[in-house]
N, C-alpha and C positions, 0 to 999 in steps of 0.2 A: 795586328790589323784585325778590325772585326770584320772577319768573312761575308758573312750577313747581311752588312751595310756598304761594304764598300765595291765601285763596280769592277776595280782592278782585277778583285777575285770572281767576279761573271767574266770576264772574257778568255774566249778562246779555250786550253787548256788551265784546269783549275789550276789556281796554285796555293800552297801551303801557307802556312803561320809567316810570318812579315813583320820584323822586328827593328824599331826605329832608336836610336839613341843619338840625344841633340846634345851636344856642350859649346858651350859658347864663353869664349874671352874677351875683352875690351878689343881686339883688333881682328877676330874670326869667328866664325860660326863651322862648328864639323859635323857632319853628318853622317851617322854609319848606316846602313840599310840590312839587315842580313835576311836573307831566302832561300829556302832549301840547304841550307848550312853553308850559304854562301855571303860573306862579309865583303860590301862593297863601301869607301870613304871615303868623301868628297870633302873638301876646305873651300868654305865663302869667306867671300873678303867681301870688304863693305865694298857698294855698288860704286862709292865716288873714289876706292883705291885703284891704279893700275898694275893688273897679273903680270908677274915678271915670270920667265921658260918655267915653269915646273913638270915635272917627272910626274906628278898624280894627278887625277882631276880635280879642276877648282873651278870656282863659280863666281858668281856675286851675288851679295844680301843687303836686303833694306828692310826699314821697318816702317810698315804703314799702322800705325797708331800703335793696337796690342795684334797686327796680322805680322809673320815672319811669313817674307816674300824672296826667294830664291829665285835664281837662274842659272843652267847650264847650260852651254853649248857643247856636245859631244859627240859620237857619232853610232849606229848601230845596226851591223852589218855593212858597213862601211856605207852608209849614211848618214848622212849630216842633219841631226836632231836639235832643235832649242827646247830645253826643259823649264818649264816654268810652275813655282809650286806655292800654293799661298797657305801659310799654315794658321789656323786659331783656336785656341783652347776655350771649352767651355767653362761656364762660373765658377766651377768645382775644379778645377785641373785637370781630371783625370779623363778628360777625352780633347784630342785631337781630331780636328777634321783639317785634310789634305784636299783643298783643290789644285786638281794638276792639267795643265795642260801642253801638250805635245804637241811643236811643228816640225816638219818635216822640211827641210831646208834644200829645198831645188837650185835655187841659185838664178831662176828667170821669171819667176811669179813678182808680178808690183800686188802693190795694197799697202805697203809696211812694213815695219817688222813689228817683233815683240806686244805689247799691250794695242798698238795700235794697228795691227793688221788687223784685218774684217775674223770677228768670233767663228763664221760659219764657212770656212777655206774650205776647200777642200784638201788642203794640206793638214791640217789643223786636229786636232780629236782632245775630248775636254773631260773630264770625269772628278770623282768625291769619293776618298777611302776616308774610312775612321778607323782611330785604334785608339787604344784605352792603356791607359798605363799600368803596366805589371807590376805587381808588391815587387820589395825592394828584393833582391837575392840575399842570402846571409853570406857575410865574409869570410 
């Protein structure tokens, strides 16, 4: 993550280097997140598949032209979050930019859900990291 640029690392408690690796197969998308040497991994499934019980967290994915658009339901602090992440690489590859944004899942709020709940909720919070991709590691 470029600290720099993206607002994740202004809020609150600074936090450290932020390390994204995407693979993607004909039938998933996985995502690892690591932070403070902590490895968290999520499985999307396409948006029009239905999640059967899994043991890890998984999501759904779709592709809006060249944006990869995710979605999690999860929960933190035992509240009930919808994460929604729109990803796009610039001309060169080698940046990502992450729009994310974050609801907080009441359970009594009307307006929608998802893309069409009102942008400016007060449940709602919205933000832009960049990262850049790192040389390859040698093997």
């Amino acid at each position: 993550m470029d600290l720099a640029r993206s607002e994740a690392a202004a809020q609150g408690t600074p936090i450290g280097p932020v390390t994204v690796a995407i693979r993607q197969t004909p039938g998933e998308v996985n995502i690892e997140t690591t932070r403070n040497g902590r490895t968290e991994a999520v499985r999307y499934l396409p948006a029009s598949a239905k999640a059967t019980g899994a043991s890890e967290p998984m999501g759904s994915f779709r592709f809006d032209g060249a944006k990869l658009i995710t979605r999690l339901v999860t929960d933190i602090n035992k509240q009930a979050i919808t994460v929604e992440e729109i990803r796009t690489l610039d001309s060169t590859g080698r940046e990502m930019t992450v729009e994310v944004m974050l609801v907080v899942e009441h359970g009594y709020q009307s307006g929608g859900t998802g893309v069409a709940r009102p942008q400016n909720s007060p449940n709602t919070s919205k933000g832009i990291n960049v990262f850049v991709k790192a040389p390859a590691r040698p093997q």
